[in-house]
N, C-alpha and C positions, 0 to 999 in steps of 0.2 A: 978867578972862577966864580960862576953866581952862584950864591946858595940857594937848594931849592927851600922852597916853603913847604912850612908841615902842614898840613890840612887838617884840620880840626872836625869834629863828625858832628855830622847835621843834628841838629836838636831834636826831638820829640815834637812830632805834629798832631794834633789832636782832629780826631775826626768827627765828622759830623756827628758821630754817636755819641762822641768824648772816650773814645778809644785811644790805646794806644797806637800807632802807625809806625815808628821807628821801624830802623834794620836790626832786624835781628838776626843775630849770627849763629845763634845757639844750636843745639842741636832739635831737627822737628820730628812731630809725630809720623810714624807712616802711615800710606796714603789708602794702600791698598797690597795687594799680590800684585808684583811688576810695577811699583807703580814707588818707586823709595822717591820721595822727596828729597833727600841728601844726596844722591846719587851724583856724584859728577858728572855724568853725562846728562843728567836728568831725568824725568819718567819716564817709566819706560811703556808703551801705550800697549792696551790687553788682547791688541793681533799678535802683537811678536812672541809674546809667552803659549800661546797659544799653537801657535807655528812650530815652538820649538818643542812642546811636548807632542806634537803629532809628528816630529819627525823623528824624537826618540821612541815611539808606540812603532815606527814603519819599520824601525831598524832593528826592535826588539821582536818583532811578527818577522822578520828577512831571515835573524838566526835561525829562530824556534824555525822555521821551514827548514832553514837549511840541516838543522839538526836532525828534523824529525823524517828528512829526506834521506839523510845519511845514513840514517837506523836502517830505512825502508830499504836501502839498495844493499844493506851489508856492507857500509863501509862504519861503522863506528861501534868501538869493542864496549860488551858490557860485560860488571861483573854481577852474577847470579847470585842467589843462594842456592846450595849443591839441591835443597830439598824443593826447589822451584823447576827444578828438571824433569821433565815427562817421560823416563827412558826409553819407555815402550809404546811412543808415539809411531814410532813404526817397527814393522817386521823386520828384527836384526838381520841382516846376513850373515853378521860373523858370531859361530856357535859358541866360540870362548874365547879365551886369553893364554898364551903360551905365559909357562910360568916364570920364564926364565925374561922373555920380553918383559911381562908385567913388572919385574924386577926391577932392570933394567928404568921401565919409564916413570917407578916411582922413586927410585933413586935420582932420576935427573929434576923431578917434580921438588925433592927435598932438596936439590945445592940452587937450582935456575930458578926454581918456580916455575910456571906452567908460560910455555914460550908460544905455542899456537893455539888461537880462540879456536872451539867448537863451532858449528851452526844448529843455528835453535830460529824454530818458528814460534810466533807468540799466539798463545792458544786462551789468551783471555784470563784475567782473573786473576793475573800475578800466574800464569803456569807457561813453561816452553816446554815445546815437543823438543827432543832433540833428532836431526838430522843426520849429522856426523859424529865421530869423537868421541864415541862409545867406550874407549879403552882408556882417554883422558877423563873419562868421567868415572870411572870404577875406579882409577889409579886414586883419582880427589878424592872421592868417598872412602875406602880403604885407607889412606892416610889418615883424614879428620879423623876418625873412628880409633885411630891405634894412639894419634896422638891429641886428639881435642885442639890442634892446634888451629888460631884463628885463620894463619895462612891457609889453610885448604878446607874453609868454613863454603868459600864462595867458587864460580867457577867462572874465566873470561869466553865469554861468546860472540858471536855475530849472528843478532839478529837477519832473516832471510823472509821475504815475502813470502806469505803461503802460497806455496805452487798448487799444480796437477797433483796427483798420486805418483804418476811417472816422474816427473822432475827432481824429487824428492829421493824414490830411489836412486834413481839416476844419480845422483851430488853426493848419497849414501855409500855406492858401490865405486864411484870413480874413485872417493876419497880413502875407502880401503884399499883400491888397486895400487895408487902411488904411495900413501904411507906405508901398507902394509898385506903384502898381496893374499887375498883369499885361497884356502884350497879348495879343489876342482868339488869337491863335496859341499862345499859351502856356496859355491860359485849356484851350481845344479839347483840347491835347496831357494834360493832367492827365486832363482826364475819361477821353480813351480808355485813357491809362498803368491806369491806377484800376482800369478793367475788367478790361485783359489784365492784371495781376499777382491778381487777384480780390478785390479789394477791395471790389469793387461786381459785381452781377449783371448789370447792362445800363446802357449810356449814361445813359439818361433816368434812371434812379437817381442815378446819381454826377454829372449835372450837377446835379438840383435840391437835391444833399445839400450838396453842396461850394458850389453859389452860393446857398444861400436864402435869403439877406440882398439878391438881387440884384435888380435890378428884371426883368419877364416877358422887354421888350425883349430885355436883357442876355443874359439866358441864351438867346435866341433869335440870337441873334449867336453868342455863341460857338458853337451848335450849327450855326451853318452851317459854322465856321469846321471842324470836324470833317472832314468828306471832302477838305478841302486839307491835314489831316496827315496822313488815310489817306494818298491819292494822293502830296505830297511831301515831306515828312519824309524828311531825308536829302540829298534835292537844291538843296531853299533852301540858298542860304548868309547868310540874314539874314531868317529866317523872322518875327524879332521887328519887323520894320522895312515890313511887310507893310502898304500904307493900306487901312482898314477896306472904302472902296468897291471895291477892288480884291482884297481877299480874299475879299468877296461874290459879286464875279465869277465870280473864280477856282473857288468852292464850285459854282454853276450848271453852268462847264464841263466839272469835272470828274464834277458828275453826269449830265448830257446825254448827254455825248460820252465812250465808255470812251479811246479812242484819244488825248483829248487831252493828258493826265498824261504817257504814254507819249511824244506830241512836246514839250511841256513841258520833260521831263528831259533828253530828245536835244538841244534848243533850248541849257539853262542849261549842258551839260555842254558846249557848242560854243562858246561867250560867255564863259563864265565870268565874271560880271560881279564887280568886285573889291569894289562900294561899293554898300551899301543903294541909294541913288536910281538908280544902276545896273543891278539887279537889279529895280528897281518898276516902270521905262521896260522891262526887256527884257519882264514879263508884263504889260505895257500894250499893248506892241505886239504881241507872243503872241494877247490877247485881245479887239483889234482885228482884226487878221485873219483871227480866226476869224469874227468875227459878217460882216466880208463874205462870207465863204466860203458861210456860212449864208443871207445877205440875195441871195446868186449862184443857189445849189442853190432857195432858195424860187421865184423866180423863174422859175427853168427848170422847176421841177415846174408851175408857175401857166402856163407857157407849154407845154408838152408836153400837159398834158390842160385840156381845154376846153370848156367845155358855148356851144355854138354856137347850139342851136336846143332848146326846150324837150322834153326826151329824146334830146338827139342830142349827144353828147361825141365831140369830136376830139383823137385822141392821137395824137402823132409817135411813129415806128417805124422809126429810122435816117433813110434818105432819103425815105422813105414817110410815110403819116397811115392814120391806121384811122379810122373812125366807126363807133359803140357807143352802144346804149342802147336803152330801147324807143321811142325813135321812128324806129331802123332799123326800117320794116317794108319789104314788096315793092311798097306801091306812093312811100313814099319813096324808094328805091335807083331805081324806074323814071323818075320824074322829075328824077333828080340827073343817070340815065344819059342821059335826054334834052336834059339841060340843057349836059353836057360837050358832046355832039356840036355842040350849036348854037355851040359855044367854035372848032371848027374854019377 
């Protein structure tokens, strides 16, 4: 076999300047950004660097969209600070919290954590109205408060594009209906709120907007239930506690009779009943007495005027009675007068 030959390395050639010229191996200075001299592939020319930081600029501008897209449609949960919550961005529909639910979801709040985001619109400035979840957010604040604990410092939401007025409610009252269904008292007080802030132009708008998932029935209840928070709103002290038959009533009375709302209030505010079943016994018994009072007055009207003889109506007149009608004529009155003398 031939051996190969070693090669021996070219000598030092001097340049016109009296430079060195040699291969040098060593390691060299850089050249530039993109531009390594040592590179095994070799330089790298300043389109390609260039290229590739504008494609990571496009991909990092495609997130941020996509994120700040996701915020905007309510698909990406955030967490809050509890004191970043606007509660009273709108008019609650629901007047309280049952104590025994409230329990209930702050008990699950302390083993799960908070399992469903609220909806919160963003009102600027670091502040969200809240939309829904009224009762998850009392449950948080109640918690932080009792135990300072960091878990219930913040609250998970979903950002919601600022709607209409309506829409708003709307997402408010659907979300009480399937978590936790309003009473026909609270149901009533929303529609009226709705109008007088002007969210709605008239009743029958803002009921069939806010319940149209509801059935006809339904929303036929709650509109009765309407003239019992005209009339007392303010004076219930357990307005939610109200039985359906008896705030039917109550809608009757206070249409009927203006005067009776009026005794009503005098009534609760002389009672003061301390306890729901308390307060449903005192307008039970309110609205018993009135229907005698009514089945009394019928009565005495049925007995004061009286068709006696066909065209001949007798009506009492203090101590006295009249006879009226056209079968007063002169020669009935002459034989009624001959009839009393023969009474002597």
């Amino acid at each position: 076999m031939a051996k190969r030959r070693r090669l021996t390395p070219l000598p030092s050639m001097p340049s016109e300047t009296g430079g060195d010229t040699s291969l040098d191996t060593g390691p060299r200075p850089a050249l530039g950004p993109g531009l390594d001299a040592g590179s095994r592939h070799g330089p790298r020319a300043p389109i390609g660097q260039v290229a590739g930081e504008a494609s990571a600029l496009a991909a990092l501008a495609e997130v941020s969209g996509a994120l700040r897209l996701a915020q905007e449609e309510g698909r990406m949960v955030l967490s809050l600070p509890l004191d970043a919550i606007v509660e009273d961005h709108l008019i609650r529909d629901r007047l309280e919290a049952e104590p025994e639910a409230m329990e209930a979801l702050m008990q699950s709040l302390r083993q799960r954590g908070q399992q469903t985001p609220v909806d919160v619109t963003d009102l600027g400035e670091g502040r969200w109205g809240l939309i829904s979840g009224w009762r998850r957010l009392v449950a948080l604040r109640c918690l932080f408060a009792e135990t300072r604990d960091p878990r219930f410092a913040h609250i998970l939401a979903l950002p919601r594009a600022a709607e209409a007025g309506a829409g708003s409610y709307v997402a408010m009252v659907e979300e009480n209906e399937i978590r936790a269904g309003l009473s026909f008292y609270e149901r009533a007080r929303i529609v009226m709120r709705s109008v007088e802030s002007g969210v709605f132009e008239t009743q029958k708008q803002a009921l069939q907007t806010l319940f149209s998932a509801a059935s006809y029935a339904k929303r036929s209840k709650v509109k009765s239930f309407i003239p019992v928070v005209e009339a007392l709103d303010g004076a219930l002290r357990f307005p939610t506690h109200i039985p359906e038959r008896t705030g039917l009533a109550l809608s009757r009375a206070v249409t009927e009779d203006a005067g009776f709302a009026l005794r009503a209030i005098a009534r609760l505010d002389a009672s003061a009943p301390a306890t729901p079943d308390a307060e449903a016994a005192e307008l039970a018994l309110m609205l018993r007495n009135d229907a005698v009072k009514k089945d009394s007055n019928h009565a005495e009207k049925a007995f004061n005027s009286e068709e006696i003889a066909p065209g001949v109506t007798l009506r009492r007149a203090g101590r006295g009675v009249v006879l009226e009608g056209q079968g007063v004529d002169a020669e009935f009155v002459a034989r009624l007068t001959e009839w009393l003398r023969d009474q002597r």
